[in-house]
MIDRENLUM-628419 format. One record per residue (C-alpha): residue in three letters; x, y, z. Coordinates in pm, whole numbers, padded with zeros to 5 digits, always signed. Layout:
<atoms>
alaXYZ/...
</atoms>
This chain:
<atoms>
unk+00000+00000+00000/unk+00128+00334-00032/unk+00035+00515+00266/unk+00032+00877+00339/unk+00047+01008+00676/unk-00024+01426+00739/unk+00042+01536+01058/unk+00053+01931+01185/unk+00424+01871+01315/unk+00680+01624+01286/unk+01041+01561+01434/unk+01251+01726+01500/unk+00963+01877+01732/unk+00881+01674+01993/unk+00452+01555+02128/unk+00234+01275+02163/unk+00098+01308+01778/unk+00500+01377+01680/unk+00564+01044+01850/unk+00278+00855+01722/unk+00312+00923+01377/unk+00699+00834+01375/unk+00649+00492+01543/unk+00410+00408+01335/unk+00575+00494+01013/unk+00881+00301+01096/unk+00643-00014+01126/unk+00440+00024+00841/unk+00787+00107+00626/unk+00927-00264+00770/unk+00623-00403+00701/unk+00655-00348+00324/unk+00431-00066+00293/unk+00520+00258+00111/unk+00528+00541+00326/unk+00539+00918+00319/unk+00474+01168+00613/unk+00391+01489+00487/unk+00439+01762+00743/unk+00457+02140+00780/unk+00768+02372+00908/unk+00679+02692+01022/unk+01051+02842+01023/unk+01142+02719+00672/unk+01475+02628+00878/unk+01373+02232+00839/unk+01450+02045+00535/unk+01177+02049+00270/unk+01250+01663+00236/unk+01456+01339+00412/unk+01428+01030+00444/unk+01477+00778+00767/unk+01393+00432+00896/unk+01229+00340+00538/unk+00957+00630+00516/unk+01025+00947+00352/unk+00913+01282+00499/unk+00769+01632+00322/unk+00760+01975+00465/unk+00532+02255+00300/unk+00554+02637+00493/unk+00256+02662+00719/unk+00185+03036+00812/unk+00167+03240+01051/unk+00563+03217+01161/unk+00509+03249+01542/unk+00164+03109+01555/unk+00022+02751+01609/unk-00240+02779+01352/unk-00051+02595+01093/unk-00240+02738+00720/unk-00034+02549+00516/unk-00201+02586+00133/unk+00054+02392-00020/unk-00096+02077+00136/unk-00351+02123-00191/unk-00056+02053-00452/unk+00153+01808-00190/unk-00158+01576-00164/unk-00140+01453-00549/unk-00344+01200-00704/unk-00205+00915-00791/unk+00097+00935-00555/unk-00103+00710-00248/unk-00390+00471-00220/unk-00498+00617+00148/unk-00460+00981+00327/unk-00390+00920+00697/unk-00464+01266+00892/unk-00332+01339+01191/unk-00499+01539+01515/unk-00809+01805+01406/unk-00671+02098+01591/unk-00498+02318+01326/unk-00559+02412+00988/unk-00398+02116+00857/unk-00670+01864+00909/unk-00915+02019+00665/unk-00665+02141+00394/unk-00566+01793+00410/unk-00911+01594+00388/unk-01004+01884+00142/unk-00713+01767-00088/unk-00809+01408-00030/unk-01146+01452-00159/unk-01013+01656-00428/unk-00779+01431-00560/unk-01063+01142-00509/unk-00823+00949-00224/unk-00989+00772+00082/unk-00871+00912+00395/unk-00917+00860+00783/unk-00882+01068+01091/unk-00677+01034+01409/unk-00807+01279+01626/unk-00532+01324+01950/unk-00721+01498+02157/unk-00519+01653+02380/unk-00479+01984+02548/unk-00365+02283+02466/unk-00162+02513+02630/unk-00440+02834+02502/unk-00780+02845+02705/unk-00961+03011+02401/unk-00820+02739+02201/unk-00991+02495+02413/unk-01288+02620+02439/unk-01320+02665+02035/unk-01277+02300+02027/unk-01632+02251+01965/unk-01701+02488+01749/unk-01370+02303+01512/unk-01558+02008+01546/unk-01894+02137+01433/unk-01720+02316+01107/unk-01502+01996+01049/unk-01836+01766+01048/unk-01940+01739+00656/unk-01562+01597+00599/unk-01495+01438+00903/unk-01813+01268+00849/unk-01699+01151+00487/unk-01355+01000+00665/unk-01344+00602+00548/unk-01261+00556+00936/unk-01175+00749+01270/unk-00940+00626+01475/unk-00975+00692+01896/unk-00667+00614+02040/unk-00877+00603+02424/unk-01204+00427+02448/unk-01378+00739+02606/unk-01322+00946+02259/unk-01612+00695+02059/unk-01819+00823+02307/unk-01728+01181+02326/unk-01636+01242+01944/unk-01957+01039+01822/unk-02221+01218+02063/unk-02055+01581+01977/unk-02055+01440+01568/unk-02382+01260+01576/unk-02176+00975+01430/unk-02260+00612+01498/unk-02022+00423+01694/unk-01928+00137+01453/unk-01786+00451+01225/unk-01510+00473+01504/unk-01194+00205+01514/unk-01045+00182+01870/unk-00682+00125+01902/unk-00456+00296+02132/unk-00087+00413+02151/unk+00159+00183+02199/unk+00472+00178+02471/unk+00788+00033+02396/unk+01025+00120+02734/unk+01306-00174+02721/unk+01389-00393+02996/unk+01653-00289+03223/unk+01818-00436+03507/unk+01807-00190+03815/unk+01799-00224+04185/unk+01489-00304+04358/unk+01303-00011+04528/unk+01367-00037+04904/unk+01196+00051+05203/unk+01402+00334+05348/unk+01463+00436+05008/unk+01423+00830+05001/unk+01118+00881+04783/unk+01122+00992+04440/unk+00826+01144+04259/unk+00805+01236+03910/unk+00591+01481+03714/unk+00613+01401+03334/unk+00474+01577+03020/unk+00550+01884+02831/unk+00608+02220+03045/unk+00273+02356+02952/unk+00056+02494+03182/unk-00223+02266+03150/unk-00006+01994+03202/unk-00029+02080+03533/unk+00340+02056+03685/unk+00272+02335+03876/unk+00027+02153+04111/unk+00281+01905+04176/unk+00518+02154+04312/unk+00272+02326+04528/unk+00254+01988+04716/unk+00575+01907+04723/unk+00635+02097+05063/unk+00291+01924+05218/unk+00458+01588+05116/unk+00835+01707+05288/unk+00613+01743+05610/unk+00564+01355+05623/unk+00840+01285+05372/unk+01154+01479+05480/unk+01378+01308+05186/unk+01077+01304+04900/unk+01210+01477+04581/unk+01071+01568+04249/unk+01150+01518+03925/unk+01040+01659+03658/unk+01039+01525+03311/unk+00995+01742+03022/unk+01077+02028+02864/unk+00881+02397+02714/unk+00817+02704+02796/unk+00697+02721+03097/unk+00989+02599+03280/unk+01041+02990+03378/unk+00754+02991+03551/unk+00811+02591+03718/unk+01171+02693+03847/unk+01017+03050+04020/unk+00730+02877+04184/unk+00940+02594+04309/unk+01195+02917+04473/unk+00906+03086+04585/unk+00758+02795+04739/unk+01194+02705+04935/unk+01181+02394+04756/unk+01402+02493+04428/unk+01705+02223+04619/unk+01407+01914+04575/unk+01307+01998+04211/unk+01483+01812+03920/unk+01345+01962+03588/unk+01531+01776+03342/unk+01410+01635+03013/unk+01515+01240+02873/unk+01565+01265+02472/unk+01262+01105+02358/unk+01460+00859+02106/unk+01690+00747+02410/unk+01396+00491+02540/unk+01659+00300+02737/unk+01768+00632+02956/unk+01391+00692+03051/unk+01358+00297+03103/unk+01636+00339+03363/unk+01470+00680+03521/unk+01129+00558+03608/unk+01302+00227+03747/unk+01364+00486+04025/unk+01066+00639+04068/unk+00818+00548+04342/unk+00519+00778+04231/unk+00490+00929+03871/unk+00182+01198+03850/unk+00002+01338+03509/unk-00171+01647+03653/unk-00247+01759+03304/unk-00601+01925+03231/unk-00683+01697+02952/unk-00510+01415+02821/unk-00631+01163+02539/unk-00455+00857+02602/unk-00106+00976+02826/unk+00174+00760+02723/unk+00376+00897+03039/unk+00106+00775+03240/unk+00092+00365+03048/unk+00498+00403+03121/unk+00523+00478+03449/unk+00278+00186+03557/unk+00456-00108+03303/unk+00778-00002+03467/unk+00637-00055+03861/unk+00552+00318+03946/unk+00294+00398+04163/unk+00029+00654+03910/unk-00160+00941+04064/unk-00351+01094+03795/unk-00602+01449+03804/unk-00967+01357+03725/unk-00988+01457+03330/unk-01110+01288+03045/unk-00805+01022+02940/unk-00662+01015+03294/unk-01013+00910+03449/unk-01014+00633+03159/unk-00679+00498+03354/unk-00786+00533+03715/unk-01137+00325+03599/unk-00869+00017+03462/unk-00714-00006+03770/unk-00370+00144+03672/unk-00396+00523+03839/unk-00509+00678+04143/unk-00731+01005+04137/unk-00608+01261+04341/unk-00937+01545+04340/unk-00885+01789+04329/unk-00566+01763+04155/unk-00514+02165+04232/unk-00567+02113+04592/unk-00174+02056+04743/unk-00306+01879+05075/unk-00503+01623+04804/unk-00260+01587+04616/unk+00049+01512+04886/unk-00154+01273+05031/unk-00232+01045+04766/unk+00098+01036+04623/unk+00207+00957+05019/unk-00036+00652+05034/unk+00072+00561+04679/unk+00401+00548+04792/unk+00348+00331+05099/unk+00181+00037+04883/unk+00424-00157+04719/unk+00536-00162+04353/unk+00336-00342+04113/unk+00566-00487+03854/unk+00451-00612+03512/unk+00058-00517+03613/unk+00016-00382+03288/unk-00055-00555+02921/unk+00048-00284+02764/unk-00014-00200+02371/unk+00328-00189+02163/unk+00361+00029+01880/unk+00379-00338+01719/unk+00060-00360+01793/unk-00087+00009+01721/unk+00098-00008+01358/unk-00099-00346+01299/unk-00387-00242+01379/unk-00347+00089+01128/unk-00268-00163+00855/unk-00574-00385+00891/unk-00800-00033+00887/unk-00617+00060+00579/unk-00671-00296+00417/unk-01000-00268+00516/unk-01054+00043+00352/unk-00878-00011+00041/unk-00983-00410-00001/unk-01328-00440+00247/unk-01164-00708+00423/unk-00934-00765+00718/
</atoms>
């Protein structure tokens, strides 16, 4: 098959959908498939093309320069007939998902939708995510297939649509931490915490730090680390100073390639937290639990889904500190959990893709 994947951004830029779409493209490339990721670049500082692992990538200007709106016209002339047999779109947020479907239809190529939900670090750009929705609906609804990567999005996306549910293909992110061979966590051990996610605001690292000096009241030696870069690590480092507990706050970011590093990281953790306002289907979160950690998650859509399987705790209000230090302390008293987790593989995510996109193309599995 020759597959084309569109996504808003791409590597070298680092998210969830960034991720995704990489991990997936290496597996349908060693699979056999044909594979091209088309891709905009905002700077025109990227290279217009490359090619790695297999799959080769395209980069068309998106507009404006220093906004994350992402009009990229030349989508139109990129998306030619005759180049691919399916159109594979990537997240609804930006401008990119209807230019692209547009150009699909156009050039009379089947195409399906990924939606990432996600968050964003705008409040107005949340709270237009309805009205995207609504204006996306004629071509969304004319998608061969749309992909939820969390079971709660059929739901959510198919009410908010009016979309039945067997238009909607479940199948979720994979995780792919190697093995390592570290020390078991001991009792006496001082206690290590760890926030992880982009440093957005609605991530939520901020919450985590306001309880960090509740938790030193019962946990004298409890440090934090926090795993991510972005731009609010300004505002992290002079809360965490405000607050006297700048010495106890790691904010350091693991290369997001280097799999075996962040393998080796949360084999030290005792408590990993996702505070984030909205997550779809938190990768951090899946991690943390297949590699022993304790999971206190905030009660949002994608987080919730985790605490109902077992594999988080809800700590609500997630904003309150006094909440919040004392679930991660009763986390941390229970005992790892190693290997409680089945979790997904990317194996498994890019197999699934393929059998939607035989489906499409051939009606059959």
């Amino acid at each position: 098959m020759r597959i084309l994947l569109v996504t808003p951004q791409f590597a070298p830029l680092v998210g969830g959908v960034e991720r995704h779409v990489e991990e997936v493209a290496r597996r349908l490339a060693h699979a056999g498939e044909s594979v091209t990721v088309i891709t905009t670049d905002r700077t025109g500082d990227l290279a217009p093309r490359e090619t790695r692992d297999g799959f080769e990538i395209r980069r068309v200007r998106a507009y404006p320069r220093r906004r994350d709106y992402r009009f990229a016209p030349g989508l139109v002339r990129a998306i030619e007939p005759g180049r691919w047999d399916i159109v594979h779109v990537q997240s609804y947020h930006t401008a990119v998902a209807p230019i692209a479907m547009l150009a699909a239809l156009r050039s009379r190529l089947p195409y399906v939708v990924t939606f990432h939900g996600g968050g964003h670090a705008s409040r107005l750009r949340n709270r237009l995510r309805g009205a995207q929705l609504a204006a996306l609906r004629p071509l969304l609804a004319r998608a061969k297939a749309l992909v939820a990567v969390a079971e709660f999005e059929i739901a959510y996306y198919g009410e908010r649509l009016g979309l039945p549910r067997e238009r909607f293909v479940f199948i979720p992110n994979g995780a792919d931490l190697p093995a390592v061979d570290a020390p078991p966590r001991r009792a006496g051990d001082p206690l290590l915490v760890a926030s992880i996610g982009r440093l957005e605001r609605y991530k939520g690292h901020q919450h985590v730090i306001a309880a960090l000096p509740v938790l030193l009241r019962s946990r004298p030696d409890a440090r934090l680390w926090i795993a991510g870069s972005g731009p609010y690590e300004h505002e992290l480092r002079t809360l965490a100073a405000q607050l006297g507990v700048a010495d106890r706050v790691e904010i350091r970011a693991v290369p997001p390639e280097d799999r075996e590093l962040m393998a080796r990281r949360l084999a030290r953790v005792d408590v990993a937290v996702l505070a984030s306002e909205f997550e779809t289907h938190p990768l951090a979160a899946i991690e943390a639990a297949g590699s022993g950690c304790r999971v206190v998650v905030a009660d949002s859509p994608g987080l919730r889904e985790l605490a109902e399987q077992g594999l988080a705790r809800i700590a609500d209000p997630v904003t309150d500190p006094g909440a919040l230090a004392a679930a991660v302390l009763e986390e941390s008293e229970r005992p790892p959990v190693p290997n409680r987790l089945a979790i997904p593989t990317w194996d498994d995510c890019a197999a699934g893709l393929r059998e939607v996109y035989r489906g499409v193309l051939f009606g059959s599995p």
